[in-house]
FIKOLZA-1660 file (N, C-alpha, C; in steps of 0.1 Angstrom, whole numbers, plus 5000, padded with zeros to 4 digits):
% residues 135
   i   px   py   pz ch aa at
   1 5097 5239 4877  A  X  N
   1 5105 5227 4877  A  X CA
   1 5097 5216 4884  A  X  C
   2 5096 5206 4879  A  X  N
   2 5085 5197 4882  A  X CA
   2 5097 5183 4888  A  X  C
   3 5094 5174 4898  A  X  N
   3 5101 5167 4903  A  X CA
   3 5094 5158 4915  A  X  C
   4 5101 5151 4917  A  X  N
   4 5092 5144 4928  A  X CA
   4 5099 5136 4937  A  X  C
   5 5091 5138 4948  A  X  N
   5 5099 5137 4963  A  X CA
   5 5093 5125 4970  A  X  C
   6 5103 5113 4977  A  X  N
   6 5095 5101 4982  A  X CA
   6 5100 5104 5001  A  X  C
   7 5085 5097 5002  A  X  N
   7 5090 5089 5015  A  X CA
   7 5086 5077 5019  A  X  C
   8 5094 5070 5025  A  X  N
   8 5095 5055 5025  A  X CA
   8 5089 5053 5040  A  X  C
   9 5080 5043 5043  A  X  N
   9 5073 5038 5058  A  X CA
   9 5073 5022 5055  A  X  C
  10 5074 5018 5062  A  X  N
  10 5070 5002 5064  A  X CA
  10 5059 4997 5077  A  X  C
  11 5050 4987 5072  A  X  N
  11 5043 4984 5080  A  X CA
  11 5042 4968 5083  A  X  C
  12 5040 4959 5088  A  X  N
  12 5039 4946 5094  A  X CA
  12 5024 4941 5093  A  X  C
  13 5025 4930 5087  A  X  N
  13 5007 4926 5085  A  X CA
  13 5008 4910 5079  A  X  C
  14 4996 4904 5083  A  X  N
  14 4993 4893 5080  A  X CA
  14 4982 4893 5069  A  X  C
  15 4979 4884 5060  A  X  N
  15 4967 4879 5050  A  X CA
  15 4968 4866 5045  A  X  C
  16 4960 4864 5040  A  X  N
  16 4958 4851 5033  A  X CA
  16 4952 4853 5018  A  X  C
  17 4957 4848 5008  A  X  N
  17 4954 4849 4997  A  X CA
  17 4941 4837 4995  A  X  C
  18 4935 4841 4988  A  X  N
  18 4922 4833 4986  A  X CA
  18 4905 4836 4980  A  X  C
  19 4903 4832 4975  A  X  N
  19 4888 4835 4971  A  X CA
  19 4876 4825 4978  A  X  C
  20 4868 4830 4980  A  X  N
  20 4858 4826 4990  A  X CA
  20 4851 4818 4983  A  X  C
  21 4850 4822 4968  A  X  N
  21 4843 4815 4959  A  X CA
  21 4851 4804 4953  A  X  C
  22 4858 4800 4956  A  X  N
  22 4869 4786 4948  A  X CA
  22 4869 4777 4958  A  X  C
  23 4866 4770 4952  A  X  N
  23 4874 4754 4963  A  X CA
  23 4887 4753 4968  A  X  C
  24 4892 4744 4977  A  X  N
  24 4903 4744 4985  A  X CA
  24 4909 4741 4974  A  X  C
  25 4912 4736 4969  A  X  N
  25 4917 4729 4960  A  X CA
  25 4923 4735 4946  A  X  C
  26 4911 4747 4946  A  X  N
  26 4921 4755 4936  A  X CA
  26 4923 4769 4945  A  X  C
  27 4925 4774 4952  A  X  N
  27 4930 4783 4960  A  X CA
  27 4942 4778 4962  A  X  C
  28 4943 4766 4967  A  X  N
  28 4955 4757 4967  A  X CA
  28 4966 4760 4955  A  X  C
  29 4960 4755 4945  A  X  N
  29 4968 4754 4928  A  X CA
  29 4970 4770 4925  A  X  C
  30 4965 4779 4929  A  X  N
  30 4966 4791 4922  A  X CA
  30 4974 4802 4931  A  X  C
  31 4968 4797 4945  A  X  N
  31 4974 4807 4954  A  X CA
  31 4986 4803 4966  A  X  C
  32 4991 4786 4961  A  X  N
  32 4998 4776 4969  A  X CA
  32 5000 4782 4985  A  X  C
  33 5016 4784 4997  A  X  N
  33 5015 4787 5005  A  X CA
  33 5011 4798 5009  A  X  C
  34 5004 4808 5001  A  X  N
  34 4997 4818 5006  A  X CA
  34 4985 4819 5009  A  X  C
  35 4976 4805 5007  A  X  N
  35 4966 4804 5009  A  X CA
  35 4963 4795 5024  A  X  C
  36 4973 4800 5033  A  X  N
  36 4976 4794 5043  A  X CA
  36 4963 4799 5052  A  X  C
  37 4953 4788 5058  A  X  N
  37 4941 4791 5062  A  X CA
  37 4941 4803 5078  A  X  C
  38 4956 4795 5080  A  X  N
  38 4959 4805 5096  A  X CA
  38 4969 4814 5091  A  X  C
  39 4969 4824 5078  A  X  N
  39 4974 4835 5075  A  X CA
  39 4987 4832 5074  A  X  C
  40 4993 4842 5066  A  X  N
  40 5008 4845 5069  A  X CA
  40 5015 4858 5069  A  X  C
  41 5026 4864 5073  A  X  N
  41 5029 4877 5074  A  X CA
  41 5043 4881 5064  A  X  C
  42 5039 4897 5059  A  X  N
  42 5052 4902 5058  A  X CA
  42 5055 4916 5063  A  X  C
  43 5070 4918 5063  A  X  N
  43 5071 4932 5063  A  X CA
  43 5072 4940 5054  A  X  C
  44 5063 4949 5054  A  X  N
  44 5062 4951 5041  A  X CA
  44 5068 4964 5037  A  X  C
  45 5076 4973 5028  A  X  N
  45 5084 4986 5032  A  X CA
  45 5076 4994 5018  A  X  C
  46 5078 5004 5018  A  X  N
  46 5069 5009 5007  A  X CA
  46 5077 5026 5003  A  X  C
  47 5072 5028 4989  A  X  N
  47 5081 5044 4988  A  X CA
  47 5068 5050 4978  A  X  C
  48 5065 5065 4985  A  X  N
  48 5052 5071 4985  A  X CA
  48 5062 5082 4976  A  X  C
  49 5057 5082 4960  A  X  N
  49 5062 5095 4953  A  X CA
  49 5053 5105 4949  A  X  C
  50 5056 5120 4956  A  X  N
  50 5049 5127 4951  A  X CA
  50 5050 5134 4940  A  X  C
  51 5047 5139 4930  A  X  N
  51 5053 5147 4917  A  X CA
  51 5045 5159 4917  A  X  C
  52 5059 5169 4911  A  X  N
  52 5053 5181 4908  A  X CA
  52 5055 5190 4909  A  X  C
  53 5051 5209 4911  A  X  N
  53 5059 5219 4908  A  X CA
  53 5063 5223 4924  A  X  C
  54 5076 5229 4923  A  X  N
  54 5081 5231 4936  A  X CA
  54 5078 5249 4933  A  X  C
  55 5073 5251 4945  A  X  N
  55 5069 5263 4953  A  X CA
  55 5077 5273 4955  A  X  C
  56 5079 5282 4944  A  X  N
  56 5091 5292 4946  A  X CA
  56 5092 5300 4957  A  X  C
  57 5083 5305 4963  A  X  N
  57 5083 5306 4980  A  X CA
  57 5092 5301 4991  A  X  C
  58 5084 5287 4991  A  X  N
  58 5088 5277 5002  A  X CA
  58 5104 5270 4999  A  X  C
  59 5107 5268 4984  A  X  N
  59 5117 5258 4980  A  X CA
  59 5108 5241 4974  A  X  C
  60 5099 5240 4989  A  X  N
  60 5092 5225 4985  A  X CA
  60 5085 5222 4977  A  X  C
  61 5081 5212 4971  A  X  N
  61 5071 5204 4964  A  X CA
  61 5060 5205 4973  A  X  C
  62 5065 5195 4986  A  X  N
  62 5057 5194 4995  A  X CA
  62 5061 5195 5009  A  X  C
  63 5053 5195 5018  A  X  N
  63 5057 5196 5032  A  X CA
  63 5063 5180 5040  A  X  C
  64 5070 5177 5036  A  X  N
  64 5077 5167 5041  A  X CA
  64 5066 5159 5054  A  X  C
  65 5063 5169 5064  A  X  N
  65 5061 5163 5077  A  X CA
  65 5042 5164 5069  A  X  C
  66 5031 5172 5065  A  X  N
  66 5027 5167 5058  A  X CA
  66 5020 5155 5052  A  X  C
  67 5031 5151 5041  A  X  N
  67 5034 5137 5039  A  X CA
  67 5035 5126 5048  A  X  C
  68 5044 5130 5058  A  X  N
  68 5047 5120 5069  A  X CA
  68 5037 5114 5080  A  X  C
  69 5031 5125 5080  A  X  N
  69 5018 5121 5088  A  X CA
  69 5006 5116 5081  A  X  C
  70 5004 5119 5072  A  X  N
  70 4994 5117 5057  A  X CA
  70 4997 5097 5059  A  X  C
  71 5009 5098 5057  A  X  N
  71 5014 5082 5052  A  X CA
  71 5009 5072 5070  A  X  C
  72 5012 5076 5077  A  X  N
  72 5011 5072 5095  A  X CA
  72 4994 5071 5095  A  X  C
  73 4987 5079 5090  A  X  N
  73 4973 5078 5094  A  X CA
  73 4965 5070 5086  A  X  C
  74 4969 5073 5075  A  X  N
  74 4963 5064 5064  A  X CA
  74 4965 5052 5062  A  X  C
  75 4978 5049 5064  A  X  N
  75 4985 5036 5062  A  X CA
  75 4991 5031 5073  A  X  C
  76 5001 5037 5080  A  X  N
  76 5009 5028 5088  A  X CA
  76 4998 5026 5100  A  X  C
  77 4987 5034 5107  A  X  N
  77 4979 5027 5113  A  X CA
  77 4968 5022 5115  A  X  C
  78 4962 5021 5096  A  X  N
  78 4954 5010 5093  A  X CA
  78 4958 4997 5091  A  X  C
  79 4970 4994 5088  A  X  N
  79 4976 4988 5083  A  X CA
  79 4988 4979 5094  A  X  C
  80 4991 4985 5099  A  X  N
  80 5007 4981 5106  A  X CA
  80 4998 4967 5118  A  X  C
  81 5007 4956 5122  A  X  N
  81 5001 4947 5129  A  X CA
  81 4988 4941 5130  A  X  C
  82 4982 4944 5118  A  X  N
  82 4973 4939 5113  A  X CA
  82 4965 4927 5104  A  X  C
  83 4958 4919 5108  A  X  N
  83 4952 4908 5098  A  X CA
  83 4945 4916 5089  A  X  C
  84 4950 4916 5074  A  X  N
  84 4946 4926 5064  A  X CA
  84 4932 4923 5059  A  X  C
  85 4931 4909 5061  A  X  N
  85 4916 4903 5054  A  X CA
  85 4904 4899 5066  A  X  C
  86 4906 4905 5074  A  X  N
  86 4902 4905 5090  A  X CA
  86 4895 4917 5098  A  X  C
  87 4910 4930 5093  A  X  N
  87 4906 4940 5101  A  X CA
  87 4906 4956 5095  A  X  C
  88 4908 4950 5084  A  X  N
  88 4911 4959 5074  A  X CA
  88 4900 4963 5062  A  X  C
  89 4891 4972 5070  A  X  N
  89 4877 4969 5058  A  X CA
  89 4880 4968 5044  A  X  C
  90 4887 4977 5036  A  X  N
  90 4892 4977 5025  A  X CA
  90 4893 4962 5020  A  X  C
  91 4901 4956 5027  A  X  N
  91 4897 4940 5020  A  X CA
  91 4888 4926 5025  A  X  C
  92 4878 4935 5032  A  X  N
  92 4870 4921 5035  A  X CA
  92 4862 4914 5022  A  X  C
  93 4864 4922 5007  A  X  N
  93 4859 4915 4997  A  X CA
  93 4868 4917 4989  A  X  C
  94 4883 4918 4994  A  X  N
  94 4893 4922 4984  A  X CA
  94 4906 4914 4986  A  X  C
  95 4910 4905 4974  A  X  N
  95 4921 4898 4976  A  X CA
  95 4935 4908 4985  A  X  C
  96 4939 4906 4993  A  X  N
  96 4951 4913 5000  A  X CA
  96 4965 4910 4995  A  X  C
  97 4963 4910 4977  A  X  N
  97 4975 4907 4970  A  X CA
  97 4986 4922 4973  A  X  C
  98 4997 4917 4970  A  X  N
  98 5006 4931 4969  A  X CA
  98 4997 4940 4956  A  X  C
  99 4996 4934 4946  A  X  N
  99 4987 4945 4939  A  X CA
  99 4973 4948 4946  A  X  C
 100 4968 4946 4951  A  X  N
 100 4955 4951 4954  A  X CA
 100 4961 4960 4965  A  X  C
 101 4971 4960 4976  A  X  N
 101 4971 4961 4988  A  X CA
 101 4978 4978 4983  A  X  C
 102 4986 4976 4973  A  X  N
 102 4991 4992 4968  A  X CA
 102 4980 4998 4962  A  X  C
 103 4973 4991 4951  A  X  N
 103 4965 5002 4949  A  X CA
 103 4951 5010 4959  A  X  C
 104 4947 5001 4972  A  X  N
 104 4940 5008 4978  A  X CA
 104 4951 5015 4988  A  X  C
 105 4964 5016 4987  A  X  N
 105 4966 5028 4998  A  X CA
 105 4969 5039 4985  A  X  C
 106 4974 5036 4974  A  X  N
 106 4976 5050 4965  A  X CA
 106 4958 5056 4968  A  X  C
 107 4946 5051 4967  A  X  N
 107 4938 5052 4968  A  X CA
 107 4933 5060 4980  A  X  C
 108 4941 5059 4989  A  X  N
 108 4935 5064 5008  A  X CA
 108 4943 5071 5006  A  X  C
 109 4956 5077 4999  A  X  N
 109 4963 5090 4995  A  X CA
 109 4960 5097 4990  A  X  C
 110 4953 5097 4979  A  X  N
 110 4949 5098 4964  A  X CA
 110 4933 5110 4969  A  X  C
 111 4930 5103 4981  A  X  N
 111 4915 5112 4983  A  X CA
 111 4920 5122 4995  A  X  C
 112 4932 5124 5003  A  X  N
 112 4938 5131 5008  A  X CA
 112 4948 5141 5003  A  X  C
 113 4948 5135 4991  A  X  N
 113 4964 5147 4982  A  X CA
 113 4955 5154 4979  A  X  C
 114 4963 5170 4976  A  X  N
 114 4959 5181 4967  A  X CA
 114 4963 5175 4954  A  X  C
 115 4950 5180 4947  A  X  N
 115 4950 5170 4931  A  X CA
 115 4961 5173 4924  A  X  C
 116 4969 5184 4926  A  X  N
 116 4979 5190 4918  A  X CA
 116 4990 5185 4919  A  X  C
 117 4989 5170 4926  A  X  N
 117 5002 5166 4927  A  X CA
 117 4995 5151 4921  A  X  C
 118 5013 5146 4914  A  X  N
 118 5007 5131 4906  A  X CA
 118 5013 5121 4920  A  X  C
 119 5009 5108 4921  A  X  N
 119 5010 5102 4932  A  X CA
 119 5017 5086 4927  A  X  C
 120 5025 5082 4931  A  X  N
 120 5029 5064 4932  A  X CA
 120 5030 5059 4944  A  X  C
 121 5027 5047 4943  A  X  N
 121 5030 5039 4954  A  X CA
 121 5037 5027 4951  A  X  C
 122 5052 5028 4952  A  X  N
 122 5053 5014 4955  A  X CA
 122 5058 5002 4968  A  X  C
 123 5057 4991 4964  A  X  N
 123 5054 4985 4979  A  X CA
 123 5060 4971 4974  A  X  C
 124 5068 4969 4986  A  X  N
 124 5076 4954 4988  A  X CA
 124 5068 4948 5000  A  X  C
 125 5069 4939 4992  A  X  N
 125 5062 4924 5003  A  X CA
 125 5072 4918 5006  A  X  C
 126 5079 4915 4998  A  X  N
 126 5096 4911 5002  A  X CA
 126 5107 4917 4995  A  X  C
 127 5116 4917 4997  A  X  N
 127 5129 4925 4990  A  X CA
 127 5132 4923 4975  A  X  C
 128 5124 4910 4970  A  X  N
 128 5128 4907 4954  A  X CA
 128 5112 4910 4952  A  X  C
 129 5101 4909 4958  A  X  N
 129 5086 4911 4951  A  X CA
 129 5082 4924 4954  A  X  C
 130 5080 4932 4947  A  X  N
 130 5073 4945 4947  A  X CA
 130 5067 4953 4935  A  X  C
 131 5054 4960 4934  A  X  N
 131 5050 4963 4926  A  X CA
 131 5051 4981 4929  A  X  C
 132 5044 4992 4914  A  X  N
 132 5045 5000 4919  A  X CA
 132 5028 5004 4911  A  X  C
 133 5027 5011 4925  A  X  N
 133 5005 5017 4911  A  X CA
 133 5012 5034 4911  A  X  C
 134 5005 5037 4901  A  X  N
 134 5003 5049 4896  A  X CA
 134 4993 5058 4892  A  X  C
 135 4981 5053 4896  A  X  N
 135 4970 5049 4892  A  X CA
 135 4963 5047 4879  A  X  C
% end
């Protein structure tokens, strides 16, 4: 029976959207108040799906706690209270879009999962904006 089990974390972070290589002016036109020079923040909440065969042994897919700590090391404390384009190596050459910002943590998952399991991430930046990677 194949199926798949989430768990949801949220983390707090600042970035700035922008390219190093564009003028103010169109960083401005393309990336408007996000290209706020002194940063801006969201909270961001996110749901981590794993997929796949559950373990006639155990009952689980996966180990819950696990996961739980998997998501806390990788993410919630690279991530949590953090200036994303500052302190966060992953994006010192990497726009800190909600899309970029999911696919490098499916990514910091992705090299910690057992391959036998399929992985998503999706992730709110605000309650109506969210994307989800799958890789």
């Amino acid at each position: 029976m194949s199926l798949t089990v989430f768990r949801k974390a949220h983390f707090n972070a600042a970035h700035r959207l922008y390219r190093k290589d564009w003028s103010d002016e169109k960083n401005w036109e393309i990336f408007g108040k996000c290209n706020n020079p002194n940063f801006h923040g969201h909270n961001y909440e996110m749901e981590v799906g794993v997929t796949g065969e559950v373990d006639p042994e155990t009952g689980y897919l996966i180990d819950m706690k696990i996961l739980k700590d998997l998501i806390k090391e990788e993410v919630e404390d690279a991530f949590d209270h953090k200036n994303l384009n500052l302190e966060v190596p992953e994006f010192a050459d990497l726009n800190p879009t909600a899309e970029n910002i999911a696919k490098v943590i499916w990514e910091k998952l992705r090299a910690k999962l057992d391959e036998k399991f399929d992985l998503s991430v999706k992730l709110y930046e605000t309650p109506r904006n969210f994307v989800l990677y799958t890789g």
